[in-house]
N, C-alpha and C positions, 0 to 999 in steps of 0.2 A: 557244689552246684552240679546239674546235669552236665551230661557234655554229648548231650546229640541232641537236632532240633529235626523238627517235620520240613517235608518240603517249602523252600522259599522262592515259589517258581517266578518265571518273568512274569504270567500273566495276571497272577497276585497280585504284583508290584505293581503293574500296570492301572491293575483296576483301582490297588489304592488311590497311586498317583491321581485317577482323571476323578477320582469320586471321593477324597478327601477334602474338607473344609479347613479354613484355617483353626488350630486349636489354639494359639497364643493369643492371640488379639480377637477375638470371639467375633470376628468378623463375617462373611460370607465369601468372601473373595477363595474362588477357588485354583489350586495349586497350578503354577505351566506345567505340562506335560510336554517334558523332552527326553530322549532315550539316554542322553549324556550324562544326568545326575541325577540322583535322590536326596532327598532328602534324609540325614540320617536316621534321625528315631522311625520314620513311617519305613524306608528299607528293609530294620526287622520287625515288622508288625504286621505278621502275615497271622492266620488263626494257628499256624502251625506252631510258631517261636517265639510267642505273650513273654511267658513264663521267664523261660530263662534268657531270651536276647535282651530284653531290659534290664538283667540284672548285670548282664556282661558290658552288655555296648552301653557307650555314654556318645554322647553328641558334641560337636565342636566344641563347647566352652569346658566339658568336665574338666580341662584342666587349664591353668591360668595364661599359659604359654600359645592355647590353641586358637585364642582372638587374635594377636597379630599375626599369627603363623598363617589363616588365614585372609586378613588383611592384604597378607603382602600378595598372597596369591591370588586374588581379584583384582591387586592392582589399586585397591583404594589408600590413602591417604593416612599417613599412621603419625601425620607431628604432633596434635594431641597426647601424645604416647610417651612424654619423657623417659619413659623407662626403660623406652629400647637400647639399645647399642647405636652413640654416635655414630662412628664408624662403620658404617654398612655396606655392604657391597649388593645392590637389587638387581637381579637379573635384566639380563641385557635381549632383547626381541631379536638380534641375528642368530645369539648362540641357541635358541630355541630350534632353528633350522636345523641344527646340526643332527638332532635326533630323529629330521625328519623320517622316514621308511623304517625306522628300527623296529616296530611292531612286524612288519612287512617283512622284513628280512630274516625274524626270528621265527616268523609261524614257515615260512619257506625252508631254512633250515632246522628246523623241527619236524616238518614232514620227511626231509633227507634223514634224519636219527631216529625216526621213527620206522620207516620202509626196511631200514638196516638192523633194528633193534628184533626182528622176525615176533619170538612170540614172549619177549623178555620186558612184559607189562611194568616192571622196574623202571628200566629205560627210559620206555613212551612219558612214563607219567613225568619223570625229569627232563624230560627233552627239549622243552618249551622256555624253564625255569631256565637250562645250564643256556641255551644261547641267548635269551633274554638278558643272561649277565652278563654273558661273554662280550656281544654287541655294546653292553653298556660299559663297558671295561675299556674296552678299546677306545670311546667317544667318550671317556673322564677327563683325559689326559689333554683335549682339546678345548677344554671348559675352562675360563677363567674364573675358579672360583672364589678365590679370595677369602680363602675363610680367617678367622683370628685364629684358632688351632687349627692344626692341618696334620693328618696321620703320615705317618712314613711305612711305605707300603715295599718290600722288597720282591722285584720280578725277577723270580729265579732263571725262568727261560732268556727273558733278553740281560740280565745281571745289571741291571739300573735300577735305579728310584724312583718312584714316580711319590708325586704330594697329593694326597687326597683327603675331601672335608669327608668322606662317607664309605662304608664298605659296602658293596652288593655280596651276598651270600646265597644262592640258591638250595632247594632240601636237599641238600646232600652234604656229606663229610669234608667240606672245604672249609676251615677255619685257620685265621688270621689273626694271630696275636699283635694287639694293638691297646691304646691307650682309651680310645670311647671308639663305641660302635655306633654310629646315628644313627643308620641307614639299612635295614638288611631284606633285600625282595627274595619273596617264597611261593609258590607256586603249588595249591593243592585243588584235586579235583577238577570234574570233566564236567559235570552239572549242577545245578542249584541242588539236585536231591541230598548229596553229598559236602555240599559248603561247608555247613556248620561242625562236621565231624572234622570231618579235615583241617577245618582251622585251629580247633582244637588239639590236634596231633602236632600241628604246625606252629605253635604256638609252645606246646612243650619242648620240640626238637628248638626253638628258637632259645628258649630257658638253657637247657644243657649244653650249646654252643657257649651260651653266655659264660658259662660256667669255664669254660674251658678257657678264657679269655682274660689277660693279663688288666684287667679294669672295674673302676667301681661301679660297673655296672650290673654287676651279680642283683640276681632274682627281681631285675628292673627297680634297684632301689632309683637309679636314676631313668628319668622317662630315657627312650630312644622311640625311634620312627620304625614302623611297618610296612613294608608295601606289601600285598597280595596279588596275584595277578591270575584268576583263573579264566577258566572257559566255559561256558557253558553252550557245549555241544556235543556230541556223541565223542566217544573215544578215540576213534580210529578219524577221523574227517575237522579238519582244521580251517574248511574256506568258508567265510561266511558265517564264522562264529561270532558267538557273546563274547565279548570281552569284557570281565568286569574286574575293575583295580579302586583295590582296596585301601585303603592307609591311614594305620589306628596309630595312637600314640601310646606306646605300652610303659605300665609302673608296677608298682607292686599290690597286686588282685586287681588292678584297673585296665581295662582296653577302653580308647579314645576313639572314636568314629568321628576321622577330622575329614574325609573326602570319599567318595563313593561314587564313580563313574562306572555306566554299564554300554556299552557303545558296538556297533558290529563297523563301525566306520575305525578300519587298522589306520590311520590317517591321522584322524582328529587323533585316537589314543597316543597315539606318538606323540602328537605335541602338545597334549594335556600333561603328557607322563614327564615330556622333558622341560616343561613351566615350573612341574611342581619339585624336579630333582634341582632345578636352579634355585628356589627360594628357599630350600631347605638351608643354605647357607643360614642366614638367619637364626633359624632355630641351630644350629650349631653352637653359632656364638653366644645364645643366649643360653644354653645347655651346659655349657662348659665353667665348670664350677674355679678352674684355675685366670681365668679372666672374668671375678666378680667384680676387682674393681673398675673394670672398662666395659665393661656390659649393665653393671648394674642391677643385675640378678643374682638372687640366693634360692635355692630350692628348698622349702621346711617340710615338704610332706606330700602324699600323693594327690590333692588338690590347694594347696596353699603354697604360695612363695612370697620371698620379700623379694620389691624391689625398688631402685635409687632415683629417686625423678627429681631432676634439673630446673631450676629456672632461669630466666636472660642474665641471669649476676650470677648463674654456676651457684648459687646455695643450693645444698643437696638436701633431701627430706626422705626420710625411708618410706615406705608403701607397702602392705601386703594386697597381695591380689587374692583370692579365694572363693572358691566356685561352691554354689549351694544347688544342691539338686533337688528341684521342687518338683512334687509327686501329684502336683494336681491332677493328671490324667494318669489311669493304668496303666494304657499303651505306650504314651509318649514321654519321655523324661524330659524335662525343659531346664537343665542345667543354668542356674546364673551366675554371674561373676559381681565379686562385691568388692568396692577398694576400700579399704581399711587403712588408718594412720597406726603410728606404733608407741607405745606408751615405753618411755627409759630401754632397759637393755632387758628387761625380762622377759619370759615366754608370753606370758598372755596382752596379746593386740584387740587395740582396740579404735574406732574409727565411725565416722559416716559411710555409707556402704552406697553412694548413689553413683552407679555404673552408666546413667542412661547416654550419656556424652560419646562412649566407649561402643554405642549398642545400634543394632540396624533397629529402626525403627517397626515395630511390629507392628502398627497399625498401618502401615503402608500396604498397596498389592505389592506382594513379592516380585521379584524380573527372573530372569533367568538362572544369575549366579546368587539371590537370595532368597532361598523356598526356606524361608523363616527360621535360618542356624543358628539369628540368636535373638534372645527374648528379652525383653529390659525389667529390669530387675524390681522389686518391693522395695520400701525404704524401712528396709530390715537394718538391723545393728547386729555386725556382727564380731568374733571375738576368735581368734586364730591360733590355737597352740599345734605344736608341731605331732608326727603320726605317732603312735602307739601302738604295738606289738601285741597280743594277749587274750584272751578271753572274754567272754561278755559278762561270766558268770562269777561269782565268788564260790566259790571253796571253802571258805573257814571264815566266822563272821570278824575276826583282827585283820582283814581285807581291808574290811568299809572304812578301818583307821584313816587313811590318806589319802580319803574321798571327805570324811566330814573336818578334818584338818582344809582341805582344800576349800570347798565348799566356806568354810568359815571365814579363809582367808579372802575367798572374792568376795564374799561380803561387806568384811570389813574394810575393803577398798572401794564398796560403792556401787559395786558390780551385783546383776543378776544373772543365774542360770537359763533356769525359764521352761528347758526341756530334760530333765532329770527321770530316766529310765534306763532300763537295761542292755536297749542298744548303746547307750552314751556311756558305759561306763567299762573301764577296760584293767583285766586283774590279771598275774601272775603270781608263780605259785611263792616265792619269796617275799608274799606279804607286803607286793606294793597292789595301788591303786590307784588311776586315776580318773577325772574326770574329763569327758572327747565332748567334741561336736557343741559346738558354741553357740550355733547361727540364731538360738532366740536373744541369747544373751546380751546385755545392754545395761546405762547406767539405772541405778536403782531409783524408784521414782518416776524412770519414763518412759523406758523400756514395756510395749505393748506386746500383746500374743498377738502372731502374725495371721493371715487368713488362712483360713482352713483349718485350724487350730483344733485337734480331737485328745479331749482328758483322759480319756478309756483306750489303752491300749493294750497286746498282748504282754509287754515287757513292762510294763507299770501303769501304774493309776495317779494322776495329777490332777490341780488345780484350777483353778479361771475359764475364760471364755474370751472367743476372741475378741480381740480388741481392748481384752481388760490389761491392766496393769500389770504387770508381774510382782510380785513379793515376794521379800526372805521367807517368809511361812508356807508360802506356794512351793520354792526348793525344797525348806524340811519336812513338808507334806510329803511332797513327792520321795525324797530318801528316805522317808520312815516305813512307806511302802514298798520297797524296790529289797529294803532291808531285811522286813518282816512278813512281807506277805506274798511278794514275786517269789524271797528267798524265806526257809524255815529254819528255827534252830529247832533242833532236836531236843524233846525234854532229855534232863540228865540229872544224876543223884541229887546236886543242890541246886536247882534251876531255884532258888525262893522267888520270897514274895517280892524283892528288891527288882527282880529279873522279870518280875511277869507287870509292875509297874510301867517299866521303861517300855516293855514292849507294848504296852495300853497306851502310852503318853504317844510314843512316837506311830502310830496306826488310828488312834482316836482324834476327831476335830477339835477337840481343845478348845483355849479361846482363842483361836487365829495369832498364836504369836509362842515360841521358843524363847526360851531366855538363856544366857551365857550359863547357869547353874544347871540347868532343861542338857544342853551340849555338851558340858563336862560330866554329866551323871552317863550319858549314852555312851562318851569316851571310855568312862572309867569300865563300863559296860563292857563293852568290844575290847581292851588288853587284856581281859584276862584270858581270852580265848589263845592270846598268844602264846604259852606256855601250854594249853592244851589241845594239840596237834590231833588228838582220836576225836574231838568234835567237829563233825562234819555236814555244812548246811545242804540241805533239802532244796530242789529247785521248780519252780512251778512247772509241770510238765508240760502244757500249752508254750513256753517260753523255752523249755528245752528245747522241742521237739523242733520247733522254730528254728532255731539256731540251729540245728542238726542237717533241718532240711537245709542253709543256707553255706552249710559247709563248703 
């Protein structure tokens, strides 16, 4: 991916703000305009950062955990929600005071490290971040937070312990060996021109911390929270600035855009920032993989988790939650979450996917704290296996082995694909494969192509229309192309006439149907490549270059 975007100036954002329509609910109703929020997807949807802030930022729901996280932070009503953690501790409206001035105190002492820092631009730029932490450091220890895990923090200077659910870290060499990190605020840049670079810088420095850090948190296989906190105002003059705070929920290749405040009011930020440092408790407890069975959370992947919901007689039933990001608009991603039930103990879940119980109503006008974060979902069927490591492309055609093994096997359980392409299918070089990305998937028979449905893509060529059915012939359609026509075999001394068959049967429309004999000649096909490691498939360059670009 890029890593530097154009200017994301206020007045952009502005004009979005007063001059965008609702895109979810194809309403009229136009967005409030207040300086205190954005909206996440229209924040980076300036002409300057299309491209790549849609591919980075995902909006409150991309991930399963960011619906009640939010929840709790407007204060709404979460007992629908079995799944959370009985035990909870909700932020309390006095301890909110406690944070009062801290913005206030930090830009004051930031201008004193700044006056003193002469011309050691180093400094200045840390100046903001290290007392911002410091302030908040001090005003932890005052907090009832109550978390189910709590870090043990040793303070060298006063040689005590203090208990803390979160670490603040600022851009600098302070790291703190500990067991999870939730929490780490970072401070880049002086204006919007520079945001998006700096976040990016800020964002690696926050990886190589991780690194260095006694926990499973390495390379964000487990989410943890971001804060951001920059300025947007001149370098040297601190009064009267933008204050904008950021806070993504980071995993692995995913940033979360779970809040976005941009405020010159040092006031309100203080007690927007210490509302939302109080409810992160929550997400603590639900993050914390050593209290799954008191939380009732399992994390399987960087948008799918299981979790444990409750009834009035304590029977437990498991749940996957799982976020689909639907691409109906260029600009704006409309991320949905789908609840799914769980079939025995095996990877592949499956469920009714109807969230709308769970969802701020879209066809409503938005208020203040709802400029449409979340969208209510399709009655899609979806199908949940956990993340996958690897490549999009095959290598050697005894890949495709333990895609049409797989493939076969959801079949013969009843099950359809439905979306069988290039992006969906994930290969490494020891000759495994599988098949990702579930969300057309459903039982065979009733499972429909969802709207929007496009058979012509750069990554493969498939079947139906939407609205239609799905079929087993529709999957082996779609793998016969992905096989032979996205990917090429290279002629070779005895490519016969046995070789140029299968690849006619599985690229040719046929009579609309594979037969078990049709599957085992394609098998017998693809092993023998396994013993021949110089045979190397050809990849559609349109589909390389793709993937090249989205590296």
């Amino acid at each position: 991916m890029a890593s530097s975007l154009d200017p994301n100036t206020d007045d952009a954002i502005s004009k979005k703000q007063s001059n965008s329509k609702s895109h979810s609910s194809g309403n009229e109703n136009q967005y409030p305009v207040t300086n205190l929020w954005d909206f996440p997807g229209r924040s980076t949807s300036n002409s300057g950062g299309l491209v790549v802030a849609h591919r980075q930022l995902r909006s409150v729901l991309f991930h399963p955990l960011g619906l009640p996280l939010l929840f709790a932070f407007l204060d709404k009503e979460t007992e629908d929600m079995k799944y959370l953690p009985q035990k909870r501790t909700r932020f309390k409206q006095d301890q909110i005071n406690i944070l009062d001035g801290l913005f206030q105190r930090a830009v004051e002492d930031a201008k004193e490290r700044k006056n003193n820092a002469g011309d050691n631009n180093e400094v200045k730029d840390k100046a903001l971040a290290g007392c911002l932490t410091q302030l908040i450091e001090e005003q932890l220890q005052l907090l009832s937070y109550g978390a189910l895990s709590e870090v043990s923090i040793k303070d060298e200077k006063a040689n005590t312990t203090r208990f803390l659910d979160m670490i603040l870290t600022p851009a600098e060499k302070k790291v703190q060996a500990s067991d999870t990190t939730p929490l780490a605020v970072l401070e880049f840049g002086w204006n919007a021109d520079d945001w998006w670079k700096s976040f990016q810088r800020g964002t690696s420095h926050l990886e190589q911390m991780m690194r260095r850090q006694k926990c499973n948190c390495r390379n964000f296989d487990k989410p943890i929270l971001l804060v951001i906190v920059t300025v947007d105002k001149q370098r040297d003059v601190l009064s009267d600035s933008f204050f904008r705070i950021g806070v993504f929920l980071c995993e692995h290749r995913r940033l979360c855009l779970l809040w976005h405040s941009q405020t010159s009011s040092l006031s309100n930020a203080s007690m927007l920032f210490g509302k939302f440092l109080r409810v992160t408790v929550d997400f603590a407890s639900w993050r914390d993989s050593s209290h799954e069975s008191e939380s009732g959370y399992e994390y399987l992947s960087h948008n799918c988790c299981k979790v444990t919901t409750r009834d009035n007689d304590g029977e437990e039933t498991p749940v996957v939650l799982r976020c689909y990001d639907n691409r109906t608009w260029k600009t704006d991603r409309n991320p949905e979450v789908y609840l799914s039930g769980v079939v025995g103990d095996v990877e592949v879940i499956f469920g009714d996917t109807n969230f709308g119980n769970h969802c701020v109503d879209a066809t409503e006008p938005p208020t203040e704290f709802e400029e449409l974060w979340i969208r209510s979902s399709q009655d899609l069927l979806v199908i949940a296996v956990p993340y996958r490591h690897g490549r999009h492309y095959a290598k050697s055609p005894a890949e495709f082995l333990p895609i049409v093994d797989q493939l076969q096997a959801l079949h013969r359980a009843g099950f359809v694909h439905g979306d069988i392409r290039g992006y969906n299918t994930v290969f490494k070089d020891d000759k495994e494969g599988w098949l990702i990305d579930f969300d057309f998937g459903g039982k065979s028979g009733e499972q429909r192509y969802p709207k929007g449905y496009n058979r012509n893509l750069d990554d493969g060529r498939r079947l139906g229309d939407e609205g239609e059915i799905i079929t087993t012939y529709h999957d082996w359609f779609a793998l016969g192309q992905l096989m032979f026509s996205i990917h090429h075999i290279p002629w070779y001394d005895d490519y016969d006439v046995t070789a140029r068959l299968i690849e006619y049967r599985w690229t040719g429309f046929g009579d609309n149907k594979f037969t078990e004999k049709d599957i085992d000649a394609l098998k017998v096909f693809l092993r023998q490549f396994c013993c021949r490691p110089e045979i190397r498939l050809k990849v559609n360059p349109v589909f390389y270059n793709r993937l090249q670009g989205d590296a």
